[in-house]
N, CA, C and O atoms as a Maestro MAE file, in Angstrom:
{
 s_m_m2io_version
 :::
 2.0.0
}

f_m_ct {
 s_m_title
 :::
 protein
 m_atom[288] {
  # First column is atom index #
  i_m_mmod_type
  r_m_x_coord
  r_m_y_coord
  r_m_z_coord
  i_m_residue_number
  s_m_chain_name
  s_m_pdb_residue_name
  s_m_pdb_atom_name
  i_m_atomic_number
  :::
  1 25 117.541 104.594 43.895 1 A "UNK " " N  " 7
  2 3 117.397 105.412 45.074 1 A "UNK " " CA " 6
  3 2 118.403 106.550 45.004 1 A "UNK " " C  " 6
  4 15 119.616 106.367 45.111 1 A "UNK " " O  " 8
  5 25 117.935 107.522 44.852 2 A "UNK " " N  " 7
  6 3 118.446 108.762 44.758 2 A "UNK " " CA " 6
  7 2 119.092 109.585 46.409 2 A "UNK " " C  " 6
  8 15 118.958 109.101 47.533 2 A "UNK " " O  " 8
  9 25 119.551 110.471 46.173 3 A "UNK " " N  " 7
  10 3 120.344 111.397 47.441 3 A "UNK " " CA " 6
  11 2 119.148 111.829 48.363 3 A "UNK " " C  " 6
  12 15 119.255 111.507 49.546 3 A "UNK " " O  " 8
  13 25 118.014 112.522 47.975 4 A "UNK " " N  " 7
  14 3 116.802 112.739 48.285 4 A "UNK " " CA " 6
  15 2 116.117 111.666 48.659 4 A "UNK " " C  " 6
  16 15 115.007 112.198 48.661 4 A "UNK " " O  " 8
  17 25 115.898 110.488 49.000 5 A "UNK " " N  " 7
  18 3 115.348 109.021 49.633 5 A "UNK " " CA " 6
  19 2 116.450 109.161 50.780 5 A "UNK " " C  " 6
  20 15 116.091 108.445 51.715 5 A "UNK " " O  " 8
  21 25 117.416 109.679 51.012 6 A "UNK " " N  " 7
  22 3 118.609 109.479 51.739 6 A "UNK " " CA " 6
  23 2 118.390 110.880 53.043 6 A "UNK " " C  " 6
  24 15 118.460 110.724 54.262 6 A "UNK " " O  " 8
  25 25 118.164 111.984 52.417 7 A "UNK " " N  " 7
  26 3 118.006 113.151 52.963 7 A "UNK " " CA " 6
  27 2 116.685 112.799 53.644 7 A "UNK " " C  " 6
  28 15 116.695 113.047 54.849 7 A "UNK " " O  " 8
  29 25 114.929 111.998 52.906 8 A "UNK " " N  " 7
  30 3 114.154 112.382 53.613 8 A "UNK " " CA " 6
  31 2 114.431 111.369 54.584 8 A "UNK " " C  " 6
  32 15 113.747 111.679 55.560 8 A "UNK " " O  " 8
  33 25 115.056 110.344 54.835 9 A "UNK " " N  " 7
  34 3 115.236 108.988 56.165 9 A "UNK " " CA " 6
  35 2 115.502 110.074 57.102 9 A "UNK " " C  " 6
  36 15 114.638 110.538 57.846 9 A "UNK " " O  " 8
  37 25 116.687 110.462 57.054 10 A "UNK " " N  " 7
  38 3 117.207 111.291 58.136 10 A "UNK " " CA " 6
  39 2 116.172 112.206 58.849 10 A "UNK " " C  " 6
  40 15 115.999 112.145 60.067 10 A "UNK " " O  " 8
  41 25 115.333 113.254 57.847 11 A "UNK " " N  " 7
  42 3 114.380 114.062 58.267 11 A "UNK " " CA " 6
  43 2 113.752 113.253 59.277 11 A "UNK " " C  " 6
  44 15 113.899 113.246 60.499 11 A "UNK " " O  " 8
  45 25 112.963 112.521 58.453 12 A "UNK " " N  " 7
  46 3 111.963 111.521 59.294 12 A "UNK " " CA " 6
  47 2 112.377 110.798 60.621 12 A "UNK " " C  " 6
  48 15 111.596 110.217 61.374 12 A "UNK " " O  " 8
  49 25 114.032 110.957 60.824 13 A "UNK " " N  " 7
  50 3 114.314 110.275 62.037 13 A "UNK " " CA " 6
  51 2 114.276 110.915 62.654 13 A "UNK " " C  " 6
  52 15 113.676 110.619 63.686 13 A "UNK " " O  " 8
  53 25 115.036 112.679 62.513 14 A "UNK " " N  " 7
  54 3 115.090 113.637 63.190 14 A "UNK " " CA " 6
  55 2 113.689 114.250 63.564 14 A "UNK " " C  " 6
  56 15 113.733 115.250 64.281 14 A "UNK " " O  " 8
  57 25 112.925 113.964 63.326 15 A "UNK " " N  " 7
  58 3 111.198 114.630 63.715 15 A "UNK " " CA " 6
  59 2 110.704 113.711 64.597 15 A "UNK " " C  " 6
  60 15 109.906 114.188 65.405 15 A "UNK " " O  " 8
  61 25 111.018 112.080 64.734 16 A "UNK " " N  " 7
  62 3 110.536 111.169 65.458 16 A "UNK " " CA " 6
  63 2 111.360 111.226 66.494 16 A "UNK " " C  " 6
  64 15 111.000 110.604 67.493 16 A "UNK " " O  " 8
  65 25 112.991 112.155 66.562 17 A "UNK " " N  " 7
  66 3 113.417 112.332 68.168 17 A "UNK " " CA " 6
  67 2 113.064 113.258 68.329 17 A "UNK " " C  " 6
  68 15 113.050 113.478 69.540 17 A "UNK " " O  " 8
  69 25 112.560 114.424 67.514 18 A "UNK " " N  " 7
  70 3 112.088 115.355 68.432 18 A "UNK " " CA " 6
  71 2 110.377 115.332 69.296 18 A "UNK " " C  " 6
  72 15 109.985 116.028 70.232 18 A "UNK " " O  " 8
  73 25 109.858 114.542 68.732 19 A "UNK " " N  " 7
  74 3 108.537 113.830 69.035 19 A "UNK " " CA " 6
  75 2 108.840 113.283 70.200 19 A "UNK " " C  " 6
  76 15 107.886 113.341 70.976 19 A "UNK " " O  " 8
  77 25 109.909 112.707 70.695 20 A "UNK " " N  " 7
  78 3 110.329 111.591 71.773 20 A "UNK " " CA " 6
  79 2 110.613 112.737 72.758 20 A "UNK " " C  " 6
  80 15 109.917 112.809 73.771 20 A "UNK " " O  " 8
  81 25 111.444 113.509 72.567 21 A "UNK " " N  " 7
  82 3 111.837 114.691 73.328 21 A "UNK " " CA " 6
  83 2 110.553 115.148 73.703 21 A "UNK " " C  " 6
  84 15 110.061 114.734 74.753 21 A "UNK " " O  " 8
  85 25 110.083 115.768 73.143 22 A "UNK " " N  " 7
  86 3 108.232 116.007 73.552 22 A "UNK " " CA " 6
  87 2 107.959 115.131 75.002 22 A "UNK " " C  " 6
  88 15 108.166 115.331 76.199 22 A "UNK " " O  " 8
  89 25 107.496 114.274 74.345 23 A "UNK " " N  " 7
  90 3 106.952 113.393 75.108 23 A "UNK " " CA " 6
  91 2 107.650 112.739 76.718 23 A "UNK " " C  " 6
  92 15 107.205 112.279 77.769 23 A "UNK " " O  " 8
  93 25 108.504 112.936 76.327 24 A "UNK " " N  " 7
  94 3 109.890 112.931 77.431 24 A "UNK " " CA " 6
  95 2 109.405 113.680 78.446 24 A "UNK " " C  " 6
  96 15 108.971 113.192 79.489 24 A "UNK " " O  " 8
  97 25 109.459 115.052 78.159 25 A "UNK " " N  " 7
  98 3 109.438 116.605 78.322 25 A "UNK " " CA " 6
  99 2 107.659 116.578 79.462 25 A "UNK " " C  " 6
  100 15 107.140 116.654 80.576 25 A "UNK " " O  " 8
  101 25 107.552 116.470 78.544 26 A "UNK " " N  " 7
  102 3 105.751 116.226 79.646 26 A "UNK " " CA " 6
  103 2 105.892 114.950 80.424 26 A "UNK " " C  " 6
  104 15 105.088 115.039 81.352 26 A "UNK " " O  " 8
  105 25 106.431 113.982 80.478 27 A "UNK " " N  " 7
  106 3 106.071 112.796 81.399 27 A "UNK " " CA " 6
  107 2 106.985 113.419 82.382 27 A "UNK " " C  " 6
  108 15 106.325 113.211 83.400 27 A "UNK " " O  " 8
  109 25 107.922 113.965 82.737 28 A "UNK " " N  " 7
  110 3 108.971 114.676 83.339 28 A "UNK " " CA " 6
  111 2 108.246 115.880 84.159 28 A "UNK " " C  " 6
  112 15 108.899 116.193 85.154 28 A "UNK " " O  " 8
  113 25 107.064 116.621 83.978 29 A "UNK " " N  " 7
  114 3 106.537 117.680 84.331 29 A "UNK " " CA " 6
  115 2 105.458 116.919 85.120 29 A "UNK " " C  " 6
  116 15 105.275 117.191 86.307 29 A "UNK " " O  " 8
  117 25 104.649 115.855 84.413 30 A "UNK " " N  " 7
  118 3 103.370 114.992 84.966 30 A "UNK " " CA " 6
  119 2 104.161 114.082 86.303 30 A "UNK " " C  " 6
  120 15 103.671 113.732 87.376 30 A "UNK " " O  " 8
  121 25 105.000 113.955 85.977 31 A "UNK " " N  " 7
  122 3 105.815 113.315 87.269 31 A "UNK " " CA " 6
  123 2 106.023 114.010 88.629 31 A "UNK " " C  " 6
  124 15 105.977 113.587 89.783 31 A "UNK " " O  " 8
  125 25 106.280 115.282 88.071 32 A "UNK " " N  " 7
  126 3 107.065 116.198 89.161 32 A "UNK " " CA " 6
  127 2 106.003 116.918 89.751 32 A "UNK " " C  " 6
  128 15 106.268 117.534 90.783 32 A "UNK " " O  " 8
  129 25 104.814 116.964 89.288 33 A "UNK " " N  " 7
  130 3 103.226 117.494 89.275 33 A "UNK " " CA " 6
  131 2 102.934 116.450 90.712 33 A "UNK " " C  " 6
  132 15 102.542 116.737 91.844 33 A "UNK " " O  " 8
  133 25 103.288 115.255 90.133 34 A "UNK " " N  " 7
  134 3 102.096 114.075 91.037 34 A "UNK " " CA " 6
  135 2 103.233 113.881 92.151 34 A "UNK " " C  " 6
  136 15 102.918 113.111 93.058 34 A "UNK " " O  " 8
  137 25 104.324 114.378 92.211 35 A "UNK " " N  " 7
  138 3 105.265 113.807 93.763 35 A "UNK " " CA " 6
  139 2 105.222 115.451 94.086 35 A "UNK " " C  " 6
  140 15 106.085 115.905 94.837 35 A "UNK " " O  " 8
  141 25 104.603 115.992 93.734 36 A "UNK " " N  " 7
  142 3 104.904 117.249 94.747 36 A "UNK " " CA " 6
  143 2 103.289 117.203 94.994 36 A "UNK " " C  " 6
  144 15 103.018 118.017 95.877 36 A "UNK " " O  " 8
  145 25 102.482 116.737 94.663 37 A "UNK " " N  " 7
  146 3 100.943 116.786 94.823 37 A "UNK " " CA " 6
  147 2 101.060 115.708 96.082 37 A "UNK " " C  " 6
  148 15 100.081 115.717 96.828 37 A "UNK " " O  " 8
  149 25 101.823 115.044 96.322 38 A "UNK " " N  " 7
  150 3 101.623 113.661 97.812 38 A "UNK " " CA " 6
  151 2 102.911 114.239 98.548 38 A "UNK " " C  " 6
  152 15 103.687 113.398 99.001 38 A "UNK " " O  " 8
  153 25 103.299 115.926 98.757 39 A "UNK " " N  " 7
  154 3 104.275 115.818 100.153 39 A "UNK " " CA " 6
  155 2 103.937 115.656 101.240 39 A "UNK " " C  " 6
  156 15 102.742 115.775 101.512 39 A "UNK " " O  " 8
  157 25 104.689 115.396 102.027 40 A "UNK " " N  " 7
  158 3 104.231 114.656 103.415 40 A "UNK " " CA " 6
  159 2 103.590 115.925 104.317 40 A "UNK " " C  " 6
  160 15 102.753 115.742 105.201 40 A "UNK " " O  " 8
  161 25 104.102 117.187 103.959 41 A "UNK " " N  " 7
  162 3 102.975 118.098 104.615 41 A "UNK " " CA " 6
  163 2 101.710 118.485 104.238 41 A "UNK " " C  " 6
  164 15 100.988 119.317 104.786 41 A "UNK " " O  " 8
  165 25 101.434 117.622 102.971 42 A "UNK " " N  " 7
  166 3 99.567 117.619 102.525 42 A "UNK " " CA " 6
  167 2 99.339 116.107 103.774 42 A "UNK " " C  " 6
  168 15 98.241 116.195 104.323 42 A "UNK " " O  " 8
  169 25 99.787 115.425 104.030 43 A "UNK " " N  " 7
  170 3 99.421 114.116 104.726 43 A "UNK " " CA " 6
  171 2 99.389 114.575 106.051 43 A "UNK " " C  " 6
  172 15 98.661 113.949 106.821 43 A "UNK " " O  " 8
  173 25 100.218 115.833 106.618 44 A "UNK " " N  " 7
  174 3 100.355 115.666 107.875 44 A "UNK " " CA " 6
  175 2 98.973 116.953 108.332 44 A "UNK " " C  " 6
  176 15 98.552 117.075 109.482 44 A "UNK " " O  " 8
  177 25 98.574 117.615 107.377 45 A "UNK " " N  " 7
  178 3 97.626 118.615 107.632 45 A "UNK " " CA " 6
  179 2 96.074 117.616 107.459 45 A "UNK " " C  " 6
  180 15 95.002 117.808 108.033 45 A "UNK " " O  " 8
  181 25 96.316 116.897 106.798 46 A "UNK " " N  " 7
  182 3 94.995 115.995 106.600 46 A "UNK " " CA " 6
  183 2 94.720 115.292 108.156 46 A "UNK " " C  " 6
  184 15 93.679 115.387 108.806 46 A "UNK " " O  " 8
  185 25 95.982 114.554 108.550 47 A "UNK " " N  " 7
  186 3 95.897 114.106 109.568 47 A "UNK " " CA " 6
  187 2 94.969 114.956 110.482 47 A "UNK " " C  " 6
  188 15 93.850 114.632 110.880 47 A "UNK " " O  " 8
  189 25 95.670 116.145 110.746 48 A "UNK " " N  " 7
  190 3 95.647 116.831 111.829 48 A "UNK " " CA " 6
  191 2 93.673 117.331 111.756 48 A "UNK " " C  " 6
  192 15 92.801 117.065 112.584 48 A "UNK " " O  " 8
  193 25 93.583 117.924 110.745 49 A "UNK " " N  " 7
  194 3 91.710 117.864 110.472 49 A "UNK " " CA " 6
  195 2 91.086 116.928 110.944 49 A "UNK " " C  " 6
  196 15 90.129 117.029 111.712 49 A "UNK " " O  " 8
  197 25 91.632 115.795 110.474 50 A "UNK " " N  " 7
  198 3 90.942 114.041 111.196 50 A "UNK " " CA " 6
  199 2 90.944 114.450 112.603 50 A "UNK " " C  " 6
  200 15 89.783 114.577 112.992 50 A "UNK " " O  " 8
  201 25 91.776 114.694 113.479 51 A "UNK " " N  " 7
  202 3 91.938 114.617 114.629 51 A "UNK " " CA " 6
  203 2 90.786 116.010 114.897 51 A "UNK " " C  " 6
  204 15 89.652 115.812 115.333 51 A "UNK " " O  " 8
  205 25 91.047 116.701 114.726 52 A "UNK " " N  " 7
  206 3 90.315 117.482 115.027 52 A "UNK " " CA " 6
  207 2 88.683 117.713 114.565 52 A "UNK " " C  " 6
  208 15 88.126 118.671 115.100 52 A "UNK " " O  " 8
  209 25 87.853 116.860 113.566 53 A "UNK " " N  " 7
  210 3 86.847 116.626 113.421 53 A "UNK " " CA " 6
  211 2 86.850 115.540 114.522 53 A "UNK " " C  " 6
  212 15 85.745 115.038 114.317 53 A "UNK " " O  " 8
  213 25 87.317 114.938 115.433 54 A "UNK " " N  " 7
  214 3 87.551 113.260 116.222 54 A "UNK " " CA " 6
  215 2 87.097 114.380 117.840 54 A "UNK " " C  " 6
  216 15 86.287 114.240 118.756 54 A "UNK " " O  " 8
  217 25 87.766 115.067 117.609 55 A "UNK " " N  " 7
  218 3 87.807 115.613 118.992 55 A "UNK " " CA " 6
  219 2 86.792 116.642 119.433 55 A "UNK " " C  " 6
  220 15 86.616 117.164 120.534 55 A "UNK " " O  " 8
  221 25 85.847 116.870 117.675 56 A "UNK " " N  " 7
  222 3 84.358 117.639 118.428 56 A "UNK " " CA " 6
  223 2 83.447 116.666 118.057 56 A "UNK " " C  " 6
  224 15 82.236 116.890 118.091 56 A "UNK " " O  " 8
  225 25 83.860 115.731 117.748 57 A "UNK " " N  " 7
  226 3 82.748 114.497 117.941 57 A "UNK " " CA " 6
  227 2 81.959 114.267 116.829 57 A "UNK " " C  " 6
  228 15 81.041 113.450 116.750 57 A "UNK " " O  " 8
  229 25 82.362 115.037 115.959 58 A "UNK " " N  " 7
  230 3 82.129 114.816 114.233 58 A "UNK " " CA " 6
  231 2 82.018 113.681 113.573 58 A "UNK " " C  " 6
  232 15 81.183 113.355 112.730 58 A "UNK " " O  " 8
  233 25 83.119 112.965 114.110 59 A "UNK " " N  " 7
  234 3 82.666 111.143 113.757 59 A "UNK " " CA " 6
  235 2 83.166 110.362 114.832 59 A "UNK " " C  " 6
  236 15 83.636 110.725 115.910 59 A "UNK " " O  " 8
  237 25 83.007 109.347 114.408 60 A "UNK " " N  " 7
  238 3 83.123 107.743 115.878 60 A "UNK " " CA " 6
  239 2 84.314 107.779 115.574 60 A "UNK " " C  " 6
  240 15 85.057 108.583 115.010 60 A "UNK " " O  " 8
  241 25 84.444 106.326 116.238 61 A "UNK " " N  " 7
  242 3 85.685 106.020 116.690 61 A "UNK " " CA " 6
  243 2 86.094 104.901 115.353 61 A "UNK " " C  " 6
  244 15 87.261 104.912 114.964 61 A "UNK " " O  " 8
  245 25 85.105 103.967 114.697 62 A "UNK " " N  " 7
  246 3 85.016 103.445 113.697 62 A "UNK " " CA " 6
  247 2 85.363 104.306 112.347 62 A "UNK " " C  " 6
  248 15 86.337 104.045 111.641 62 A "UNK " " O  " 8
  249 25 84.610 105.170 112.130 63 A "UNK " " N  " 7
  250 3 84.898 106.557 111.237 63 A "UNK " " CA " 6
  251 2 86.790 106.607 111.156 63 A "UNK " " C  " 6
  252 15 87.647 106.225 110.359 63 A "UNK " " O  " 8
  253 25 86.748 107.474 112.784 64 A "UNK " " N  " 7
  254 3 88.247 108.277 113.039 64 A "UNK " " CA " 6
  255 2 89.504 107.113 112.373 64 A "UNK " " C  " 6
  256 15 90.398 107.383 111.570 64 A "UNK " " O  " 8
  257 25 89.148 105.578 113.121 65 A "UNK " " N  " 7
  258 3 90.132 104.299 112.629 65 A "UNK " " CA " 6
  259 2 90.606 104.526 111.598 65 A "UNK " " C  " 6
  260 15 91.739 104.937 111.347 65 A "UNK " " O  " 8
  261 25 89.351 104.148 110.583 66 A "UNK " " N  " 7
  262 3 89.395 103.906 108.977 66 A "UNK " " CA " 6
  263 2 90.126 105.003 108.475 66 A "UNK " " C  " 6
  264 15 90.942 104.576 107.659 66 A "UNK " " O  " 8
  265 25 90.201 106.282 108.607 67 A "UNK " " N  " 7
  266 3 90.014 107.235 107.993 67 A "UNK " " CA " 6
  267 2 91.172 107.387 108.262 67 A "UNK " " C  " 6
  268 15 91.769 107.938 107.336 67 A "UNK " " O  " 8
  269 25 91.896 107.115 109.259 68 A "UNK " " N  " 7
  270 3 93.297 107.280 109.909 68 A "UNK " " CA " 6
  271 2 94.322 106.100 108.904 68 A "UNK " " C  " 6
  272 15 95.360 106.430 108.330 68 A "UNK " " O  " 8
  273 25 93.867 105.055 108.892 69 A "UNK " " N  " 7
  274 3 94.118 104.222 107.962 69 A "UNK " " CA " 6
  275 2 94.457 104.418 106.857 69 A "UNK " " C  " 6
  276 15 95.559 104.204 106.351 69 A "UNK " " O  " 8
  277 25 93.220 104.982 106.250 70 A "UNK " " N  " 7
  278 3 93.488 105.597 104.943 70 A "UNK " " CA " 6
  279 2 94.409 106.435 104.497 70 A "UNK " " C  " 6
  280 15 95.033 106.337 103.441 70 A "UNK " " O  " 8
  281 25 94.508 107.396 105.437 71 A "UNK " " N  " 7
  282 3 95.725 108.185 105.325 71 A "UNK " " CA " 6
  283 2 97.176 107.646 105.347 71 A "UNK " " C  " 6
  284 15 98.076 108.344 104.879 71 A "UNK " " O  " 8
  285 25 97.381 106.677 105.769 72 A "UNK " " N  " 7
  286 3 98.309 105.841 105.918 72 A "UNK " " CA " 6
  287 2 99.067 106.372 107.692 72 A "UNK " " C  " 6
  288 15 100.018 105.752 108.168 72 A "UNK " " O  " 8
  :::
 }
 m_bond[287] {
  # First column is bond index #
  i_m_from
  i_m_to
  i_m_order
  :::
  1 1 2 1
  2 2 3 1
  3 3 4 2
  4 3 5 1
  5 5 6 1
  6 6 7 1
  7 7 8 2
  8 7 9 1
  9 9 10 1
  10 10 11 1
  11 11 12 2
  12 11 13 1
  13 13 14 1
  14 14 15 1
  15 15 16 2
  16 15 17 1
  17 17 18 1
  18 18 19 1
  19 19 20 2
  20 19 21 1
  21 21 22 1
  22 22 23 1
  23 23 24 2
  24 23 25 1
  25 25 26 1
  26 26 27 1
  27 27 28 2
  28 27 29 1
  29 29 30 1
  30 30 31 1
  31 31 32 2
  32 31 33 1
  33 33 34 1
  34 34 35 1
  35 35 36 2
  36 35 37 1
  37 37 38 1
  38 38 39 1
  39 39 40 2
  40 39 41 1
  41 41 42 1
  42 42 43 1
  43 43 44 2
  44 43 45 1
  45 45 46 1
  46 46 47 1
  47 47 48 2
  48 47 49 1
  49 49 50 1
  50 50 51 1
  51 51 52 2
  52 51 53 1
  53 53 54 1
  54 54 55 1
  55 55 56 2
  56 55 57 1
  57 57 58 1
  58 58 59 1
  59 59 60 2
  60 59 61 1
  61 61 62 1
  62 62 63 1
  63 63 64 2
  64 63 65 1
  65 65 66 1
  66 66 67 1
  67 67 68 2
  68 67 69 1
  69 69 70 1
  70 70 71 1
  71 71 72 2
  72 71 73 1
  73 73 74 1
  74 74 75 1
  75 75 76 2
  76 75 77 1
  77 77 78 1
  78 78 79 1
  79 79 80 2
  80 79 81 1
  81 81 82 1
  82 82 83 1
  83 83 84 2
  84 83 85 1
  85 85 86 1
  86 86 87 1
  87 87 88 2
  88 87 89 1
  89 89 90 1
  90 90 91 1
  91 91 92 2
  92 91 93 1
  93 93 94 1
  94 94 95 1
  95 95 96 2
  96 95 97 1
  97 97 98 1
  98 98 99 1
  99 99 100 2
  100 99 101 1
  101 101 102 1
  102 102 103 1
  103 103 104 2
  104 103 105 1
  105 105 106 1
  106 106 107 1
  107 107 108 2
  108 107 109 1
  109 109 110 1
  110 110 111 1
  111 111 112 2
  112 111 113 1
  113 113 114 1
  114 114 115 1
  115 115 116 2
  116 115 117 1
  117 117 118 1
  118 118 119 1
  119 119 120 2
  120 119 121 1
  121 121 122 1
  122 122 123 1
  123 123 124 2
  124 123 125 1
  125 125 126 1
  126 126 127 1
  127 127 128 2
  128 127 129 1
  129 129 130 1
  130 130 131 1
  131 131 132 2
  132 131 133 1
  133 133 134 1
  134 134 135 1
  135 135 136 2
  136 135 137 1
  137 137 138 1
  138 138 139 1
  139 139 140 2
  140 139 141 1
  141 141 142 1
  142 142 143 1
  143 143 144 2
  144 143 145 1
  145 145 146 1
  146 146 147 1
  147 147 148 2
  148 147 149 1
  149 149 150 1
  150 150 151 1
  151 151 152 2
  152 151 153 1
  153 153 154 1
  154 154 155 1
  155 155 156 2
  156 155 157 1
  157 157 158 1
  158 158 159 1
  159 159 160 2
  160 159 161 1
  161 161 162 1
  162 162 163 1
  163 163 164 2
  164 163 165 1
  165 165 166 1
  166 166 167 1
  167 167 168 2
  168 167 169 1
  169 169 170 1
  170 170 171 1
  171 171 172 2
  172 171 173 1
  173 173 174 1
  174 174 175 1
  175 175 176 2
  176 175 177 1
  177 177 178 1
  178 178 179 1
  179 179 180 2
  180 179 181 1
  181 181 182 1
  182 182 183 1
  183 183 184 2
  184 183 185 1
  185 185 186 1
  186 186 187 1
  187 187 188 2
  188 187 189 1
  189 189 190 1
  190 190 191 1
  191 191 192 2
  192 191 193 1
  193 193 194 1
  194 194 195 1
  195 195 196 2
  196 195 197 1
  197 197 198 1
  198 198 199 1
  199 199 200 2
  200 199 201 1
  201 201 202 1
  202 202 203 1
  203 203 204 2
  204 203 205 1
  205 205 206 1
  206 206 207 1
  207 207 208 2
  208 207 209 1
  209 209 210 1
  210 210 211 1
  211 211 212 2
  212 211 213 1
  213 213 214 1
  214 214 215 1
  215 215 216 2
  216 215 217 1
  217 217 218 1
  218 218 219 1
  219 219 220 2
  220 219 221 1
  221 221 222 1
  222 222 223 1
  223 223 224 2
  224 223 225 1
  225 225 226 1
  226 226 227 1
  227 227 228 2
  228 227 229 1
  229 229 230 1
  230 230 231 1
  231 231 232 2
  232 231 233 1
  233 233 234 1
  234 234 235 1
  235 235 236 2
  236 235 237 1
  237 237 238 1
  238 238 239 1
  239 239 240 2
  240 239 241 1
  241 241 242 1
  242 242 243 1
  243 243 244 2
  244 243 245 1
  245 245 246 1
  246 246 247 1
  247 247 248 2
  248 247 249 1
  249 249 250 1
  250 250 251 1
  251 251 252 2
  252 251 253 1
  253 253 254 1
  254 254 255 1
  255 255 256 2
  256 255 257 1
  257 257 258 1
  258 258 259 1
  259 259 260 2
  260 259 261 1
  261 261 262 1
  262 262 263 1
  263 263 264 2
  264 263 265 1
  265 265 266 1
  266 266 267 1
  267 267 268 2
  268 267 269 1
  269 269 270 1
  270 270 271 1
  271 271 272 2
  272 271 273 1
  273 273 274 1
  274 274 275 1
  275 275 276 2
  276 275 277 1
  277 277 278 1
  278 278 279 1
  279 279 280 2
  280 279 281 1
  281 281 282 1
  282 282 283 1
  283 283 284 2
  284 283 285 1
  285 285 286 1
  286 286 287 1
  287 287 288 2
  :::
 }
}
């Protein structure tokens, strides 16, 4: 085993952290994507539509429940 078997380990380690870094890098963006996609002022404007499809009589009272529910 020569100096070169020695040099390519290293390469090969150094390309598999930068691969990790990658991947890091996007789960970090897909994260920050999906908690800013559920702030509580997308929940509180949803609400407020519910109520207001409720109050021209758009759906029941069974409907308005569930749906209120759902929203948490």
């Amino acid at each position: 085993m020569g100096p070169s078997m020695g040099m390519m380990g290293i390469g090969l380690l150094m390309m598999l952290i930068g691969v990790l870094v990658v991947i890091a890098l996007i789960a970090v963006v897909v994260w920050a994507v999906m908690r800013s996609a559920s702030r509580p002022g997308a929940s509180l404007a949803a609400r407020r539509a519910l109520d207001e499809r409720y109050a021209r009589g758009e759906i029941g009272d069974d409907d308005y429940q569930r749906m209120k529910r759902h929203l948490g």
